[in-house]
MARFI-7054 format. One record per residue (C-alpha): residue number from 1; residue in three letters; chain; x, y, z. Coordinates in Angstrom, 3 decimals, always signed. Layout:
# residues N
+-----+---------+--------+----------+----------+----------+
| num | residuo | cadena |       c1 |       c2 |       c3 |
+-----+---------+--------+----------+----------+----------+
| NUM |     ALA |      A |        X |        Y |        Z |
...
+-----+---------+--------+----------+----------+----------+
# end
This chain:
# residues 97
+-----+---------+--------+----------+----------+----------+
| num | residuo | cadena |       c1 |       c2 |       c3 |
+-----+---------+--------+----------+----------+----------+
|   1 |     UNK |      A |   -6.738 |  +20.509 |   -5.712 |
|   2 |     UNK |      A |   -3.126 |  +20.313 |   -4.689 |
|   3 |     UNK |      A |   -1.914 |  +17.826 |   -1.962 |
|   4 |     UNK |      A |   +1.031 |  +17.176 |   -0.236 |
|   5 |     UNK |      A |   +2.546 |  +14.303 |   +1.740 |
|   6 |     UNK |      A |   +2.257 |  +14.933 |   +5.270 |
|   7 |     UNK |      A |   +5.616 |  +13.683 |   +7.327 |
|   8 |     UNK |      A |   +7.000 |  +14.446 |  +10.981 |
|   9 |     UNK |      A |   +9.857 |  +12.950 |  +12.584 |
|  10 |     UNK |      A |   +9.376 |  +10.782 |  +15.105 |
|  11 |     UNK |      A |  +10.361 |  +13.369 |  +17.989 |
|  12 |     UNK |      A |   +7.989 |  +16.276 |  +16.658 |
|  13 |     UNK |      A |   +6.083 |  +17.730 |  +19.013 |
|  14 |     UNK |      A |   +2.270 |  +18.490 |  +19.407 |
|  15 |     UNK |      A |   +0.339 |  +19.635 |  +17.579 |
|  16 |     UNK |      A |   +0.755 |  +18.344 |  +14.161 |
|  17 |     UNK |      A |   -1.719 |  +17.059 |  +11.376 |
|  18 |     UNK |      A |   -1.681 |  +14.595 |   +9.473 |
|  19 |     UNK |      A |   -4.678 |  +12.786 |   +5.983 |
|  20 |     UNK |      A |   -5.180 |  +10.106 |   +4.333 |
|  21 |     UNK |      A |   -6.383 |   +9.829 |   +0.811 |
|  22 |     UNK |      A |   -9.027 |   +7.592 |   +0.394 |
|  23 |     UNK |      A |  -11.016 |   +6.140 |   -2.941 |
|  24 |     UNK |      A |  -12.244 |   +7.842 |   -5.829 |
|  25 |     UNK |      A |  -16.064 |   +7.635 |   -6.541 |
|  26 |     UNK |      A |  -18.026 |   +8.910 |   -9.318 |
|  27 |     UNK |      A |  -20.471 |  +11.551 |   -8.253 |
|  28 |     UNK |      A |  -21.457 |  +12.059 |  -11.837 |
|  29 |     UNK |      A |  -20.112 |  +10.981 |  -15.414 |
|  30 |     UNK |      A |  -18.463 |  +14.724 |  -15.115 |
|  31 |     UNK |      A |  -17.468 |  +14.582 |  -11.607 |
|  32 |     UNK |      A |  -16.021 |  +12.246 |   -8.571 |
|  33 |     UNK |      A |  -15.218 |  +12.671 |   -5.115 |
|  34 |     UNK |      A |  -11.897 |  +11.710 |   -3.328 |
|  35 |     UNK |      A |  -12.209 |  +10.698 |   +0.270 |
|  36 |     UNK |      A |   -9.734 |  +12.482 |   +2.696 |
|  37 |     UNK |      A |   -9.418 |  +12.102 |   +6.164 |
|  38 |     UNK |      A |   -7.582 |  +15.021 |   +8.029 |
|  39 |     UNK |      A |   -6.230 |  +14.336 |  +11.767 |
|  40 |     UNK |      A |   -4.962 |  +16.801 |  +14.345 |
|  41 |     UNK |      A |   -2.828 |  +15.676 |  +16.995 |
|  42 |     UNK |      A |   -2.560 |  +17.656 |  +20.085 |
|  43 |     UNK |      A |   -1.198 |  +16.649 |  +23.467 |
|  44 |     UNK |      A |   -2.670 |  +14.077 |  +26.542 |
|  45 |     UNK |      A |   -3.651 |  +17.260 |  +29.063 |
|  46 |     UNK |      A |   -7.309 |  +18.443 |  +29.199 |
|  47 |     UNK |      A |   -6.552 |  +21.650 |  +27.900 |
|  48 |     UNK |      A |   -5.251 |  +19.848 |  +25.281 |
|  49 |     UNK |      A |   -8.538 |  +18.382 |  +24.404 |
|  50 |     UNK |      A |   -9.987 |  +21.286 |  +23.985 |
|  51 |     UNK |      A |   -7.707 |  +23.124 |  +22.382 |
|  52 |     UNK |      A |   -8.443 |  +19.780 |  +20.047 |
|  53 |     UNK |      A |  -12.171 |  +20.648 |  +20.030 |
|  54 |     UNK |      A |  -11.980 |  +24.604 |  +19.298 |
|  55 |     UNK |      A |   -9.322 |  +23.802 |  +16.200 |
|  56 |     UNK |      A |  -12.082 |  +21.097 |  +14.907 |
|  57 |     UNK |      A |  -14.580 |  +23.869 |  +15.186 |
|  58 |     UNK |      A |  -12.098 |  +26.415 |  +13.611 |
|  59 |     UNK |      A |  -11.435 |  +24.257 |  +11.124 |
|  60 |     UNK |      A |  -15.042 |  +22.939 |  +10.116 |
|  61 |     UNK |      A |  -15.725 |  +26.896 |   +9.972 |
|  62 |     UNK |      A |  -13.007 |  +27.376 |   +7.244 |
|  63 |     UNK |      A |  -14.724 |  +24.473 |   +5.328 |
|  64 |     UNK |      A |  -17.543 |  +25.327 |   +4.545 |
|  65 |     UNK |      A |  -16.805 |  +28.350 |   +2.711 |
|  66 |     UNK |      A |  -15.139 |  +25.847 |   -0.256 |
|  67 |     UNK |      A |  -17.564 |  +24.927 |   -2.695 |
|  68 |     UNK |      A |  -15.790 |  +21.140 |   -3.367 |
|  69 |     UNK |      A |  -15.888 |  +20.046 |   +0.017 |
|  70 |     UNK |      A |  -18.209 |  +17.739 |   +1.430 |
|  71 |     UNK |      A |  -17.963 |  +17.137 |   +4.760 |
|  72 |     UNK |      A |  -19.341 |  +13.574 |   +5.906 |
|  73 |     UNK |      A |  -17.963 |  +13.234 |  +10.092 |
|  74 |     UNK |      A |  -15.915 |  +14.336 |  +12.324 |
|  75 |     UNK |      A |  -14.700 |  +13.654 |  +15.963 |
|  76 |     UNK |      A |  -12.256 |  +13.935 |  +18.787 |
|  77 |     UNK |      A |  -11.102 |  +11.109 |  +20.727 |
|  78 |     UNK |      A |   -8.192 |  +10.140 |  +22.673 |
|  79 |     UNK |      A |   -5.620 |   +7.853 |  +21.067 |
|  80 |     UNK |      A |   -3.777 |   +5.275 |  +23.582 |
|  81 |     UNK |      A |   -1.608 |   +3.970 |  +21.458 |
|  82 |     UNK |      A |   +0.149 |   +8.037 |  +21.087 |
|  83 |     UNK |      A |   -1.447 |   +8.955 |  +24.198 |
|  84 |     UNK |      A |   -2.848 |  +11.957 |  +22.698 |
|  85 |     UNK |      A |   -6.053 |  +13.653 |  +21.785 |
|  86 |     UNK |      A |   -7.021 |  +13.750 |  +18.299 |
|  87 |     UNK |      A |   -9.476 |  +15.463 |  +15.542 |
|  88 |     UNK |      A |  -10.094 |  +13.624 |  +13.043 |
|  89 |     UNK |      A |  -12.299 |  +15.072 |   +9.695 |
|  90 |     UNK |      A |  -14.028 |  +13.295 |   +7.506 |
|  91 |     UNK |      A |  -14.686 |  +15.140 |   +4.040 |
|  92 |     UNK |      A |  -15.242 |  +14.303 |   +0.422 |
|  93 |     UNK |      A |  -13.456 |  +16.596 |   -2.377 |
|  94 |     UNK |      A |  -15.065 |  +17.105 |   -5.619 |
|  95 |     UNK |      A |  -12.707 |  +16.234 |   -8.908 |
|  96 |     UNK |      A |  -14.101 |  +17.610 |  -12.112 |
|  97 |     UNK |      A |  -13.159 |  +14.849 |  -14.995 |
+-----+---------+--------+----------+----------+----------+
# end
């Protein structure tokens, strides 16, 4: 698993993604799991919600065809603080030791 910092000016546009990288658990003595969140940002219009929705979907789709992902939640909301929609992805990645 390769990951890379995720960075956008301040005057990027929509859409854009961004994760976090959450704690390591052991799963097993030969394996843990690294939570990751994954957000989408998209714009404040209603097609931009579901534009927001359908990548979610489109996205979900492409994960569950990886065997070391482990999806937990996931969710669309709208953010006032950016006044924008966003998807947000909850997932757990396996780590062999």
């Amino acid at each position: 698993l390769q990951l890379y910092p995720i960075a956008a000016p301040e005057s990027a546009e929509f859409p854009l993604s961004t994760y976090i990288v959450g704690e390591q658990t052991p799963a097993t003595k030969d394996h843990n799991q690294l939570s990751v969140d994954v957000a989408f940002w998209f714009g404040n219009s209603g097609s931009d919600y579901k534009r927001c929705c359908a990548f979610v979907d489109a996205i979900l789709e492409q994960m569950a065809n990886e065997n070391d992902l482990y999806f937990e939640s996931a969710s669309v909301d709208f953010n006032d603080e950016f006044s924008s929609y966003s998807g947000l992805i909850r997932i757990k990645v396996g780590l062999n030791n």
